[in-house]
N, C-alpha and C positions, 0 to 999 in steps of 0.2 A: 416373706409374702404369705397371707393366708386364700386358702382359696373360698369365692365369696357365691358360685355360681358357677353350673357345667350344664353346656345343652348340646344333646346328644342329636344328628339325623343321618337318617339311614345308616344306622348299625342294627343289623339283624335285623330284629324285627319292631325295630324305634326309630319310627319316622319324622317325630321331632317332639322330645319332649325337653323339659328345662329340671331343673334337682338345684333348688334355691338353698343355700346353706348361709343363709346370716341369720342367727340364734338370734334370738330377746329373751333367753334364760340362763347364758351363762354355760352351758353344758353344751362342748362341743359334741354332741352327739346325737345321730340322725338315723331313726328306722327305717325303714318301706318296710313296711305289711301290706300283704297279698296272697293271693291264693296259691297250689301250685300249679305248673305250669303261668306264673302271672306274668311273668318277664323279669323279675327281682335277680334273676345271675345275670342276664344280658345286663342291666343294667352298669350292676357293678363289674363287670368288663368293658365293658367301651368308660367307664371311670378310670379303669387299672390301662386304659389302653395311652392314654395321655402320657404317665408320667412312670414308667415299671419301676418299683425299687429292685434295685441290685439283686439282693436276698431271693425274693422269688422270680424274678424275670424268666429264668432258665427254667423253673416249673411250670408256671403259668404258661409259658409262649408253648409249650410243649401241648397244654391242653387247649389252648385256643387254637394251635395249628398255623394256617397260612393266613395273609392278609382277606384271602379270597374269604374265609372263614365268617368275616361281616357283610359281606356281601346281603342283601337280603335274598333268600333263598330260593323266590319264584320269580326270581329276578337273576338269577343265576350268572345265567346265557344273554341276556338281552340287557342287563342294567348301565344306564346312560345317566351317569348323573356326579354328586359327592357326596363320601362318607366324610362325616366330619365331627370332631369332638372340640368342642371349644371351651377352656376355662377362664373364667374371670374372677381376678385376683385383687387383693388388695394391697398397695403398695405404701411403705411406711416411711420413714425419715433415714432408718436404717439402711432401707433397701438402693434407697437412691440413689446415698451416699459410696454405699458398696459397688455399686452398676457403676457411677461416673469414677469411683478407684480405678476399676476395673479395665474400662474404656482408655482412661487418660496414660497417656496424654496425648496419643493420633487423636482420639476421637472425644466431640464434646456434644453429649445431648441438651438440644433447647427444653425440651420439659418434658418431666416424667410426672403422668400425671397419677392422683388418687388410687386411680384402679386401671387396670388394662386386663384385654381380653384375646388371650393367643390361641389359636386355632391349627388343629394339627388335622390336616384333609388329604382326602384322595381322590382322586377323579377316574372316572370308569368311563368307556364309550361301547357299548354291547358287550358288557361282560367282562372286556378286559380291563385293565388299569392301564392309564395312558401317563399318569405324573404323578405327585404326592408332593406337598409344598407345607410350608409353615408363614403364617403371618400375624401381624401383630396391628390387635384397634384402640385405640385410634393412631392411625398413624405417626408415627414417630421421628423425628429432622434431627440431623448430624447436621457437623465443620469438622473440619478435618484442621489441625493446628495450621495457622495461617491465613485461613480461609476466612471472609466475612461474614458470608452470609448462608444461614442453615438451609437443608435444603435435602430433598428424598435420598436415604440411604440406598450406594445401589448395593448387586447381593454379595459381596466378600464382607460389605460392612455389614448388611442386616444378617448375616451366620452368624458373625461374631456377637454383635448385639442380641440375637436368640438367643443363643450358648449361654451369654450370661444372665439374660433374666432367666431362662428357664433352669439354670443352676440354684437360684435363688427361690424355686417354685417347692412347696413340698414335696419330695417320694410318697408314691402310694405304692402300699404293701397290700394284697390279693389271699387271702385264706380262703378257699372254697375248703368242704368238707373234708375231702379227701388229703389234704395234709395234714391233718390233724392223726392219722394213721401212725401213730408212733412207730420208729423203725428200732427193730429188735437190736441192729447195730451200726455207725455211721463208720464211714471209711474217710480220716484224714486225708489219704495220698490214697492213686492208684485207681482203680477202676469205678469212682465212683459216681452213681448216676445225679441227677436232680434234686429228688428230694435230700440225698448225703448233702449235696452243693448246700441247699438251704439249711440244713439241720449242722452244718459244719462252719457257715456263718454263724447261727446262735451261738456253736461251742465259742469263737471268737467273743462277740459280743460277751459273753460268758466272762470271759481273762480280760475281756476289756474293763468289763467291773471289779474284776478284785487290784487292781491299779498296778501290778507289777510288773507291765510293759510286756509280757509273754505273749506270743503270737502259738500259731497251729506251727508255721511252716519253720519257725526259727529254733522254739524252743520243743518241739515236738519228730515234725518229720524229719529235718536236719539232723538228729543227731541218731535215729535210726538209719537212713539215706548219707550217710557219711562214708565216704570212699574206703574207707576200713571195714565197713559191714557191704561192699558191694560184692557178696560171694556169694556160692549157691547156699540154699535152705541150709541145710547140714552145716556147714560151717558156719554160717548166721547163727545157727543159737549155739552150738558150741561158744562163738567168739561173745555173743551177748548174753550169755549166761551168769556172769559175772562182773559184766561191763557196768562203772559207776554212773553212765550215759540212764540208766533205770531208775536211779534211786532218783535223779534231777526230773526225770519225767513225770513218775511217782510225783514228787513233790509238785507238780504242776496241777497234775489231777485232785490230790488233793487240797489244793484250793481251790479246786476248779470248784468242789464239792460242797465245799462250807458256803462257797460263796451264794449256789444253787439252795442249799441248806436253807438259809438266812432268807431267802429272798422269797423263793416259793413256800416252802414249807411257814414262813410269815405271814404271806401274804394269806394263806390258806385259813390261818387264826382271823385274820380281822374282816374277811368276807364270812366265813362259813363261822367262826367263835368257837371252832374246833381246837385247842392247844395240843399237836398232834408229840406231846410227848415222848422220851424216846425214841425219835422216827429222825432220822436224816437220809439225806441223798447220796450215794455212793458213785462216783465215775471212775471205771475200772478201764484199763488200754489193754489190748493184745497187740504181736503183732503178726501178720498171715504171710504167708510163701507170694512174691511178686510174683502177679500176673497183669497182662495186656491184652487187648484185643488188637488183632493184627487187620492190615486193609480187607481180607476175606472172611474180618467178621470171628477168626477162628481164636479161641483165646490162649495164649503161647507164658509159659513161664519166665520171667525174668529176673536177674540178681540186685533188684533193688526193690526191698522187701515193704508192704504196708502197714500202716497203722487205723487200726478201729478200737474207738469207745463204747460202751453202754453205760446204760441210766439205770442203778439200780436204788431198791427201795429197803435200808436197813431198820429191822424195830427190834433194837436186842441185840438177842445172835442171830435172829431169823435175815435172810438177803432177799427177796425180791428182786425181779426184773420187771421196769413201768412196764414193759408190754406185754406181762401177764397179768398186770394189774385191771379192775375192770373197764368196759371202755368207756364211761362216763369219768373214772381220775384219770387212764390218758389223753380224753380232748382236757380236760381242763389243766394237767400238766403240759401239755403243748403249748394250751395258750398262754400260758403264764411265762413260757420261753418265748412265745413271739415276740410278747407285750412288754414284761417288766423288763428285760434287758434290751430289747429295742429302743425302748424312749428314753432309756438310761444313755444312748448311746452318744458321744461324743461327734458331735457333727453340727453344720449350720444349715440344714437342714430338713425341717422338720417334719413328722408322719401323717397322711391320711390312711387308716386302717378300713380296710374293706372287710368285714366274716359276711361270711354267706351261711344262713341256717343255725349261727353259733349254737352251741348247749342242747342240742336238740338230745345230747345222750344224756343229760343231766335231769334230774328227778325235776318234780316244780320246785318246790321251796331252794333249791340250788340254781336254779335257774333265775329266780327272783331277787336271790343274793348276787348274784354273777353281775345284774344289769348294774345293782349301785356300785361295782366296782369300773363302770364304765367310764365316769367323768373323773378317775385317777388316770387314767390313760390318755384320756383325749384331753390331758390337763396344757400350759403353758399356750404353743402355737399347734400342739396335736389335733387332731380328730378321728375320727370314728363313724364310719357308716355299717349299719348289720339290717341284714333282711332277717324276715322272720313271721311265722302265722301261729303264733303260740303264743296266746295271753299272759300266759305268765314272761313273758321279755316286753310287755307295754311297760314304758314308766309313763303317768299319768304328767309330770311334769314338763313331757317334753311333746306333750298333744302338738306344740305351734309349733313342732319342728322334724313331727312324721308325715311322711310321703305313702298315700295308696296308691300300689301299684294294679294295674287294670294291662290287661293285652288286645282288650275292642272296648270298642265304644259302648254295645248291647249288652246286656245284662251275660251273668256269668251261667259257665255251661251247669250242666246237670249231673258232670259225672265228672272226675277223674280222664276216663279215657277221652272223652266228647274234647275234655281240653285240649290232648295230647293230637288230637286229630283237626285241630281247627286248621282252616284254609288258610295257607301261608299270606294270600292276598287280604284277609279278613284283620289278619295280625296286626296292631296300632300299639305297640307296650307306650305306655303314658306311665308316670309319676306325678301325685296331685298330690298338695298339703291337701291333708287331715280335711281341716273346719272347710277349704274351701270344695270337696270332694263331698264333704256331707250333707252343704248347705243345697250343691245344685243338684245331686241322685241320693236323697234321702232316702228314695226305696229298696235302693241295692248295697243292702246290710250284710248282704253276702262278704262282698268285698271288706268291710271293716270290723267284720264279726270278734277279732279278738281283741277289737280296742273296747266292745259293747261286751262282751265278757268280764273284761278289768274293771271295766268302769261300775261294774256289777258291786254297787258296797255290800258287803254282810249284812242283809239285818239282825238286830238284837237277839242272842240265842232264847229261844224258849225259856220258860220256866213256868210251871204249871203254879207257882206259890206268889208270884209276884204280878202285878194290874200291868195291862199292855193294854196298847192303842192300838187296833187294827182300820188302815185308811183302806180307801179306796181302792188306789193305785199307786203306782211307781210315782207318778210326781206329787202325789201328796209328801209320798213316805221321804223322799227327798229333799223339798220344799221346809219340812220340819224337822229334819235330822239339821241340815244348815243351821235354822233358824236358832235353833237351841244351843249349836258350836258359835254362832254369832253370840249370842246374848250370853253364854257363858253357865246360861241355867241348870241345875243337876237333869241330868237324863232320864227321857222317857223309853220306855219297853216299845217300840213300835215296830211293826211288822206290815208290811205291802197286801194287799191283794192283788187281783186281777180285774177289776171293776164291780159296780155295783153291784151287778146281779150274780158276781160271783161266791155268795159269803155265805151260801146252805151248809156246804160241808164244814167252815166255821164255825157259826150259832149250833150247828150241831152238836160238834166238840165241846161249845162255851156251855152250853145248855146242861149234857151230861153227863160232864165231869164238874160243873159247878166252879169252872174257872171264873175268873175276874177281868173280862175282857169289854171294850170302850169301842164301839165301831162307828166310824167317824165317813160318815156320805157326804157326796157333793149335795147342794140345797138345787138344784136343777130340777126338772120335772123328772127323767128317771130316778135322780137321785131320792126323790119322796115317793115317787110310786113302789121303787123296792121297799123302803123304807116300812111302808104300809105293808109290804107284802110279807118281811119277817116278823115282824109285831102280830100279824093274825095268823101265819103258816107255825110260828113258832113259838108263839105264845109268853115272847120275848118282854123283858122291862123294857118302859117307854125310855126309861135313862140308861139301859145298854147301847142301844141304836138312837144316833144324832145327825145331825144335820149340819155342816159346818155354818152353816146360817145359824143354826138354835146358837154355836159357841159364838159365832162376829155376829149380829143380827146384820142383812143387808149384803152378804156373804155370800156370794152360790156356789163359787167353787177357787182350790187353792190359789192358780193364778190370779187371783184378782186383789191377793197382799201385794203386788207389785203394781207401781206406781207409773205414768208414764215413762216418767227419769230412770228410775231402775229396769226398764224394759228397754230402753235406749241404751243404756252402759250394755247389757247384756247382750244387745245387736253387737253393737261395738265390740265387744269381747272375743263372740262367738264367728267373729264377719259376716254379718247376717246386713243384707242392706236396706230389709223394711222390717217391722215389726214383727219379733219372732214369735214362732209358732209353739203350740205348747211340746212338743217334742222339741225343738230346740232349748225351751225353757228348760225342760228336764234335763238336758246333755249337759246345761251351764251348768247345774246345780251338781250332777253326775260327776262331772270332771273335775269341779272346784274339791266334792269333797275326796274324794279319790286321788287329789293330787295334794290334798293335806295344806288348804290354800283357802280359808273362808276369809272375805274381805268384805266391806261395809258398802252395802248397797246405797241407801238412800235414807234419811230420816225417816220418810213417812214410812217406807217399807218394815223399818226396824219397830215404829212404833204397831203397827197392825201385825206382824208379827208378835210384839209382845203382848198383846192383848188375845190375838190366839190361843198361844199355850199358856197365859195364866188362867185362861178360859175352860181348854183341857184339864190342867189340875185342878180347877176347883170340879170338874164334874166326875174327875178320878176321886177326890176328895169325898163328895156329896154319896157316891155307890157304894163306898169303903163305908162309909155311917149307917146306910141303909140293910 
């Protein structure tokens, strides 16, 4: 089953929001960007709260605490109502089949339909928790062998019927920041807390990969913990000082090594195109004097000794330990142990991946590499959900399948703290797609500021020796960069302004350096008024400064190369449900080129475009003669 859809109420501070996950691009992979304090971890907990995978359950539940924990917080003491996380799944031919295996042959489901939508609730009456139930929509009818006629499961049947669809539902696996904190050393056996529990499932996952059926506890703890070495310290390493029990474990590690070798250290080449030379991973075993914590908390020594690994990092003769490495290579060394041996991992199934803030220690250009190594992961039946408010983690490609996160309905605070202190009753954390978040509050850019950053294309670097077209504005300069990747035509030097009346300190520059520059106005009444104003302030040629009316005669300004039909597809595109505004025109063009996606508007658009910029060269043409 994949999951198609989760909507969250009353958890924390999410009174009912929905987090639509059916792609139309093929990349299971899904942001929320938002501010911080926006609601982006609550989210992805009441996500992780559905379905824990194994791996971190034991850490997560640790830092979520008790169930009272989702409570909504001004609501403490008095909350009457249900927390409730429901996901809706999609059900395949596979799934079916494996459910009615499963059942048969007491039980026989009349139909399993397309998609189902299971709900995991709890019910409060003043604060406290009165029951917690599980149910499944649309309702679901058994017979029981012999029986005729289907008919409501009652609840011994519907447990069993949960157990196994939600066996068949994917694990969601939980990375907040703070496990990415590499541990200097993990404890196979013995006193080990949480994060060892998690980082001693990866050493598994680990041996699961090199295929030689080695386990931690068989081929590791067992043959240190073998009733032969259950003696005090002192005679422990007398007796294993020379025991060939070392040299088998040894050989364990090092596969463990090549295998970690091969995989991270590869992986590291085709994201970052580093070939880190020389360099492999080294997993070294100790073993420590047994200890226990006894009922009074006191920790007492015992004759059944531990085993801990580390992670180190050889180039040469030189050794490193990852946790003295810096901490931008240990989050991305972690993650590469979360990720690449988790989805390697032998099982039916499959991952939803939660990061919270991923790469935030990783420079830009590592962070931008990071993101296209995201749809190897969320590959097959995987996925991937990451928060994050760092432009460099937008991919433009996946605009129709980011989520902005908001915590009130009103525009965003003014500070940092203002955030941190909002009224818990004010609190509303919502999750909206993208285009439909922008279409209805296009004022509060606040919120989507780093997709408006990304979106940001480079214009053409300077050169003081080569003709450039300086437009108006941003949707000119957009509208024509397009237009020229549409038609294929060699490129022009164009560079944006800020509007008409912004171009003093320009004509400036073109004036007294004697550059070669083409300033291109809207034909509007400001646009001829400035127009008239640099030609007499600045003593400018009447063929430096034009009118995009002088290049299209009938032309006032860039929007009007699009045609009805091309302004219609662009609603459609964009979800726009009347005719879009010229900021929306500009985001089409923003995103398309931004996400490396020009596609064919309309004939007549293409034709008025081309008569555009063959219009521009000939007057780039005509200045260069004069």
């Amino acid at each position: 089953m994949r999951y198609t859809k989760f909507r969250i109420q009353n958890f924390k501070g999410i009174k009912d929001t929905t987090i639509d996950l059916n792609s139309g691009v093929g990349a299971s992979v899904f942001p929320l960007v938002g501010l911080n304090e926006s609601g982006k971890t609550t989210i992805l907990e009441a996500i992780y709260s559905f379905s824990p995978d194994l791996g971190t359950r034991d850490l997560i539940d640790r830092g979520l605490s008790s169930e009272d924990d989702s409570v909504p917080r001004h609501l403490l003491s008095s909350f009457t109502g249900t927390i409730s996380v429901a996901a809706t799944l999609a059900v395949d031919g596979q799934d079916r089949r494996s459910i009615a295996r499963m059942l048969a042959p007491e039980l026989t489901l009349e139909d399993i339909p397309d998609e189902i939508t299971m709900f995991k609730e709890r019910h409060y009456k003043n604060g406290d928790k009165q029951s917690s139930g599980d149910r499944i929509e649309p309702s679901l009818r058994v017979k029981k062998k012999g029986e005729r006629k289907f008919r409501k499961p009652n609840d011994e049947e519907f447990t069993r019927i949960w157990r196994w669809f939600f066996w068949r539902t994917p694990s969601i696996a939980y990375y907040p920041t703070f496990v990415f904190d590499f541990p200097k050393k993990i404890y196979l056996s013995g006193k080990f807390g949480a994060k060892d529990a998690l980082y001693r499932r990866v050493f598994q996952d680990i041996l699961d990969q090199d295929g030689q059926g080695h386990t931690i506890e068989e081929s590791i703890v067992q043959r240190v913990q073998n009733e032969d070495f259950v003696v005090s310290w002192t005679n422990f390493l007398s007796l294993w000082s020379n025991h060939r029990d070392r040299d088998k474990i040894q050989q364990v590690m090092d596969r463990a090594s090549s295998t970690v070798t091969k995989v991270v250290l590869g992986r590291w080449n085709e994201i970052f195109g580093e070939k880190p030379a020389g360099k492999e991973i080294v997993i070294s075993y100790d073993v420590t004097e047994g200890e226990e914590t006894n009922k009074a908390g006191i920790v007492e020594k015992t004759l059944k000794h531990n085993v801990v690994i580390k992670f180190h990092i050889r180039d040469g003769t030189r050794r490193f330990e990852v946790n003295d490495r810096s901490l931008g290579f240990r989050w991305f060394f972690a993650f590469m142990l979360f990720t690449q041996f988790r989805v390697a991992r032998d099982t039916v199934r499959p991952v939803l991946f939660l990061f919270d803030e991923p790469a935030a220690n990783l420079h830009a250009a590592a962070q931008q590499k990071l993101i296209d190594s995201f749809p190897e992961i969320a590959k097959d039946q995987h996925m991937l959900i990451y928060t994050t408010h760092s432009h460099y983690m937008i991919e433009p490609k996946w605009l129709e399948q980011t989520f902005i996160v908001t915590n009130r309905a009103d525009a965003p605070t003014s500070s940092i703290m203002d955030a941190v202190s909002l009224d818990d009753e004010s609190l509303d954390i919502r999750a909206t797609k993208y285009r439909v978040f922008v279409n209805d509050h296009p004022s509060q850019t606040s919120y989507f500021q780093p997709i408006l950053d990304r979106l940001n294309v480079v214009p053409s670097k300077f050169d003081s020796r080569r003709q450039s077209v300086i437009t108006e504005g941003k949707s000119d300069y957009y509208i024509m960069r397009y237009a020229i990747r549409l038609l294929g035509m060699n490129e022009i030097a164009l560079l944006p302004a800020m509007g008409a009346g912004t171009l003093d300190a320009l004509l400036s520059i073109h004036m007294g350096w004697g550059l070669d520059f083409l300033f291109v106005l809207d034909s509007d009444k400001q646009g001829k008024s400035e127009r008239e104003r640099y030609l007499s302030e600045f003593a400018a040629r009447p063929d430096d400064i034009v009118g995009i009316g002088d290049l299209v005669p009938g032309l006032t300004e860039i929007e009007k190369l699009l045609d009805d039909d091309a302004l219609d597809l662009i609603a459609a595109d964009i979800g726009a449900t009347k005719t879009p505004t010229k900021n929306q025109i500009r985001r089409f063009f923003q995103e398309r080129l931004a996400a490396d996606d020009v596609i064919e508007l309309t004939p007549k658009f293409r034709q008025n475009a081309t008569e555009l910029l063959e219009a521009v060269n000939l007057a780039l043409s005509r200045k260069q003669a004069n």
